[in-house]
N, C-alpha and C positions, 0 to 999 in steps of 0.2 A: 198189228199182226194178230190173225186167230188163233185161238189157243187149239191145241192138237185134241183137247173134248171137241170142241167147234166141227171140226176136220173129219173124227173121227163118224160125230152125228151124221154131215152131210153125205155119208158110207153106206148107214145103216138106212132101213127103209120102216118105218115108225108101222107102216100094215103088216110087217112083216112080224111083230113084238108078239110073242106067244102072253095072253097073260100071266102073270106069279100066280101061285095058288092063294086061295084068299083075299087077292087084290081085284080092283073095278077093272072090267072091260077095256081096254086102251082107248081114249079118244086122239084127238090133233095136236091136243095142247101140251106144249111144254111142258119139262118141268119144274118147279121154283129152281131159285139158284139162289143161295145165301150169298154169293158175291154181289147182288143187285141188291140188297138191303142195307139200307143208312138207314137203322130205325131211330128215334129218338123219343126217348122215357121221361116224362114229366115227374118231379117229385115227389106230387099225390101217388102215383102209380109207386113209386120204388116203397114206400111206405107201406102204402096197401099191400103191396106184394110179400111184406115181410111176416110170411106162415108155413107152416113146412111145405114143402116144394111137391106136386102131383106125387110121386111116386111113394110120398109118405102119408098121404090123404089119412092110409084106414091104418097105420100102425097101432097098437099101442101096446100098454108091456106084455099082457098075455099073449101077443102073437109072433111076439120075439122066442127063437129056439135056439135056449141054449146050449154052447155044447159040453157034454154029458163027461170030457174029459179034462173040460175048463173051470172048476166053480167059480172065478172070478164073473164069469156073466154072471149067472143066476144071483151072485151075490150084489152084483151092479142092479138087478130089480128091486131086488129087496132095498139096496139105498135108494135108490131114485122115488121109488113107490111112498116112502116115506118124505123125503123129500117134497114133493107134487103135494103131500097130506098136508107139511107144513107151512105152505102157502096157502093155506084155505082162510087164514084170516085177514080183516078189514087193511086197505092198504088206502092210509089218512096222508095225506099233505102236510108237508112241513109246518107246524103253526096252528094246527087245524084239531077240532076235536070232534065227538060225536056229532055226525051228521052234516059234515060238513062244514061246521060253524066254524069263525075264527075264536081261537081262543088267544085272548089279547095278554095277560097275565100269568103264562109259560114260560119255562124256560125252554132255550133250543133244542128241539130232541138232538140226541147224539148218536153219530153215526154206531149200527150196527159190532157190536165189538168179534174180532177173529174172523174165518172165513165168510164171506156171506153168499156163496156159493159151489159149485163140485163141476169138475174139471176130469171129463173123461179121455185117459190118455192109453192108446192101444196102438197096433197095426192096422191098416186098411183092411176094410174085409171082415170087421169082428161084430158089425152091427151099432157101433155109436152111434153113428145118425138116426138108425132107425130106434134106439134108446132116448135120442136127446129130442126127436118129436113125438116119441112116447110121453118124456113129459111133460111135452109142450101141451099135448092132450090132455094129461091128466090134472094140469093144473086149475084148478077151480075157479076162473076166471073169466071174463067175457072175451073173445077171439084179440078184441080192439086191445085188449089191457095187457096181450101177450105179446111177444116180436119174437121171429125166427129168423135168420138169415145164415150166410156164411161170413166169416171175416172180412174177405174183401164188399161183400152187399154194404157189409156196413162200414169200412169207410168210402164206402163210395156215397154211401145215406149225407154221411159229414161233409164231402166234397158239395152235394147236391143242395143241401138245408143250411151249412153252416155250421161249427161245434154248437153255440148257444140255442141254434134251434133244434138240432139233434138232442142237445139235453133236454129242453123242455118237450121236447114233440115223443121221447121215450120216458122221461122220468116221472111221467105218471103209469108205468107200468109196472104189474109184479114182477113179471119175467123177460127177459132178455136172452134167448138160446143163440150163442154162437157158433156156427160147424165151421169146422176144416179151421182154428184158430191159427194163425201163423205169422210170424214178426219178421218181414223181409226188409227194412230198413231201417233206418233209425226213426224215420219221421212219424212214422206207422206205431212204433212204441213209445214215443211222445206222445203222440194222440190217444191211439185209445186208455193207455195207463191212465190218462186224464179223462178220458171218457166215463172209465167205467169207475173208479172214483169218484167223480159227479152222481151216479148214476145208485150207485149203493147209498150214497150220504141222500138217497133222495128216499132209500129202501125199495129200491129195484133187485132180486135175487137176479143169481148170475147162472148161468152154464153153458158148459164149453167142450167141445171136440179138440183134439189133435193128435198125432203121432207124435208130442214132443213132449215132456213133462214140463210143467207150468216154470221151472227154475233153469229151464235147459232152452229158451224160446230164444232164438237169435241166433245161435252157435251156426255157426258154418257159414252165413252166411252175411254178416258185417260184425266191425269188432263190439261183441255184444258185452265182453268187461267194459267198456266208455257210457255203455248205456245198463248197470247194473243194477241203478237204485230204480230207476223206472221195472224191468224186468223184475225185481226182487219182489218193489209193488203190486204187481200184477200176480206173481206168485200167492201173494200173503190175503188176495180175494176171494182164492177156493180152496178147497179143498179136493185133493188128488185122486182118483178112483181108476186105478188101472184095471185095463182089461185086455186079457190072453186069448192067444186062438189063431187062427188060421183064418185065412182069407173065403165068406162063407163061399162066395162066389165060384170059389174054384175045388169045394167039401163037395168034393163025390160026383164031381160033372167031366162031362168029355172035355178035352183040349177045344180051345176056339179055332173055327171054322178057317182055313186058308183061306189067302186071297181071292177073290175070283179074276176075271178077268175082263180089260175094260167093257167088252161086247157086255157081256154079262151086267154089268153095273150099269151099262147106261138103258139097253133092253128093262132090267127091273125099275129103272127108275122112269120110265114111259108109261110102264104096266102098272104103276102105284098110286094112285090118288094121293096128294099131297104130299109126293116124295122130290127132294129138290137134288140136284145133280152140278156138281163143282170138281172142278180139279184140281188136288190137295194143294200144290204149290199156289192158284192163283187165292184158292181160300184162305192159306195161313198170309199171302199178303193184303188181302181184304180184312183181317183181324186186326189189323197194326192203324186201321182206320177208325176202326172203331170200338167206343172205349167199354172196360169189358164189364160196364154197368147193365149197357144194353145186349149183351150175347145170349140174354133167355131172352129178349124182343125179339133178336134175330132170328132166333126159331120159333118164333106166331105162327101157328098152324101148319107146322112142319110135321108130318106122319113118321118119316125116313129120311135120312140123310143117305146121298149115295156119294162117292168122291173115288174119282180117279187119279193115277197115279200119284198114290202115297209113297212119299221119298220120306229120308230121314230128317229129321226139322234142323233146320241149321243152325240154330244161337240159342241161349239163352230165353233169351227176350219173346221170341217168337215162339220158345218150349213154351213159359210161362200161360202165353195167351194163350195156346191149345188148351193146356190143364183146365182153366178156366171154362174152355166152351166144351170140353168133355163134360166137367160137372156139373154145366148147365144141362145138356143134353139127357146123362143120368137120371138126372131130377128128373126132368120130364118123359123117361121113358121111351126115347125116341132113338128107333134103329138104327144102327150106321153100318151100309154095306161098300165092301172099301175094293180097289184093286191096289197093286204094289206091293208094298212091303204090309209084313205081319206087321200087327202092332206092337211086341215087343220088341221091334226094334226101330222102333221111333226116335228114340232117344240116345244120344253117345254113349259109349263105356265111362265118360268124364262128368258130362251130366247125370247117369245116374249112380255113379260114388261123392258126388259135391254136396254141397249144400240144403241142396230142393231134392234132393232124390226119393223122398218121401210123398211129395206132391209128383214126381214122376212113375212111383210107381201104380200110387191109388188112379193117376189116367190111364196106363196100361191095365191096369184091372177093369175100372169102367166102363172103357172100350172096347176089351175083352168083350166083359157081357154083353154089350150092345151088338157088337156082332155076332155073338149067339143068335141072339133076337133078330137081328136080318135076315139068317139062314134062308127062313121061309118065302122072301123076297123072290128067291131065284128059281126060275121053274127047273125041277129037277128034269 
């Protein structure tokens, strides 16, 4: 059966598509559809991929603005900055001494004592990420000796390599930045616990994004007293650096743009050069296909997202996946022009008081902006 986008295209008359302001002249062709992509990511690629994400290309701490009624930012430069300083020196191999050499008659260096890394814990919206690829910049290092990702990139890196080769393929790195940190199951807190313990005792510095404080990581969401000594572990790697403030995204900006409506979404997504056009329901079940290693593959050369009739998501499982291709999308900068429902209310009154409501709210933020950013899609 055709999907009612299908139905509605074969309605509309493509010479008829006024262009968007700023978009190419309409041609014949289609527009992508993220439902038509099974991409598949090689594990060179998910490696090399691990840098801060487009949208953080030119950050770094001077271009971070603080806000003037929070000192906690300003104060989070002032740590990090120091921080980034005190990774400028020689980062030797287990065993190894000036130059590379083996020194045979050592004793085993001994892992770093007390935190060996900072653990930025805020609300969505307050500029962490764009803090934790500040340092990633600032760290005096060669690109290769650095890693960025988000939590899930990186066990997905574990799934992809193996733990023993994820050790070794990171543990000749100074730094290791982790965004969006989050322990949603038990198995996930076994593994990295063990990860990043490997990974220190190897003198890898650590740091880390969340909305959760490093001793609070699991709560709501399985019984995180059963898994305490691991969580407690994972606390005792960094050191906590809170930061306050308001969502900047929504400091001193208009409300986001209502819905349009489907003519309108599928018109701009005719008129846009590498704008791809799906309808929400058949997309979130296109997600569940594929796994969400590959959700920034999905969008390879994607300018604009257009998606019609956005309903409320219906489970868990299917929230989760979205969150994920939101903060792919984010990263890369890429509009999303929607019909249906606002985006705050994507999510039930039940999911966002549970567990994840915190990775629900920073997608309703993201999205937010991203729809800002479409606005101009649609010829006024």
């Amino acid at each position: 059966m055709r999907s009612s986008l299908a139905r509605r295209i074969e309605l509309l008359t493509v010479s008829s598509f006024p262009a968007a302001p700023g978009s190419s002249p309409i041609t014949a062709a289609a527009p992508l559809s993220l439902c038509a992509r099974a991409p598949q990511v090689p594990a060179d690629r998910l490696v090399a991929e691990m840098v801060p994400p487009p949208r953080f290309d030119s950050v770094r701490f001077d271009t971070y603005v603080p806000d003037p009624n929070q000192p906690s930012q300003s104060g989070a430069v002032t740590v990090l900055s120091a921080f980034a300083a005190g990774l400028g020196g020689a980062h030797l191999a287990e065993g190894s001494g000036p130059g590379g050499k083996r020194r045979w008659f050592t004793r085993k260096p001994q892992p770093p004592a007390g935190p060996r890394g900072v653990y930025l814990d805020g609300g969505y919206g307050v500029g962490k990420t764009h803090l934790l690829a500040s340092l990633w910049h600032a760290t005096p290092a060669a690109p290769e000796k650095k890693a960025f990702g988000t939590f899930v990139e990186l066990t997905n890196l574990v799934g992809a390599l193996g733990f023993q080769q994820t050790v070794e393929t990171l543990g000749g790195h100074r730094l290791l930045c982790i965004d969006e940190f989050e322990l949603d199951d038990p198995g996930d807190t076994v593994l990295v616990s063990s990860l990043l313990s490997r990974l220190v005792d190897k003198g890898v510095a650590l740091a880390a994004t969340s909305n959760t404080l490093p001793g609070k990581l699991g709560e709501g969401r399985f019984a995180a007293a059963d898994f305490l000594r691991e969580i407690q572990g994972l606390s005792a790697r960094f050191r906590p650096l809170r930061i306050d403030g308001e969502d900047y995204r929504h400091r001193g900006l208009p409300e986001a743009p209502a819905p349009y409506s489907d003519e309108q979404v599928t018109k701009a997504a005719y008129a846009t050069e590498g704008a791809s056009l799906d309808d929400f329901p058949g997309l979130l079940g296109h997600l569940a296909s594929v796994h969400p290693s590959r959700y920034g593959a999905l969008t390879d050369g994607v300018r604009a997202v257009c998606l019609t009739d956005v309903t409320a998501v219906p489970d868990q499982s299917t929230a989760l996946r979205l969150v994920v291709l939101a903060d792919r999308l984010y990263d890369r900068e890429v509009p999303v022009l929607a019909s249906g429902l606002p985006f705050d209310r994507l999510f039930s009154e039940e999911m966002l008081n549970g567990g994840y409501r915190k990775k629900y709210f920073r997608a309703i933020s993201r999205l937010t902006a991203l729809a800002r950013d479409a606005k101009g899609l649609v010829a006024q």
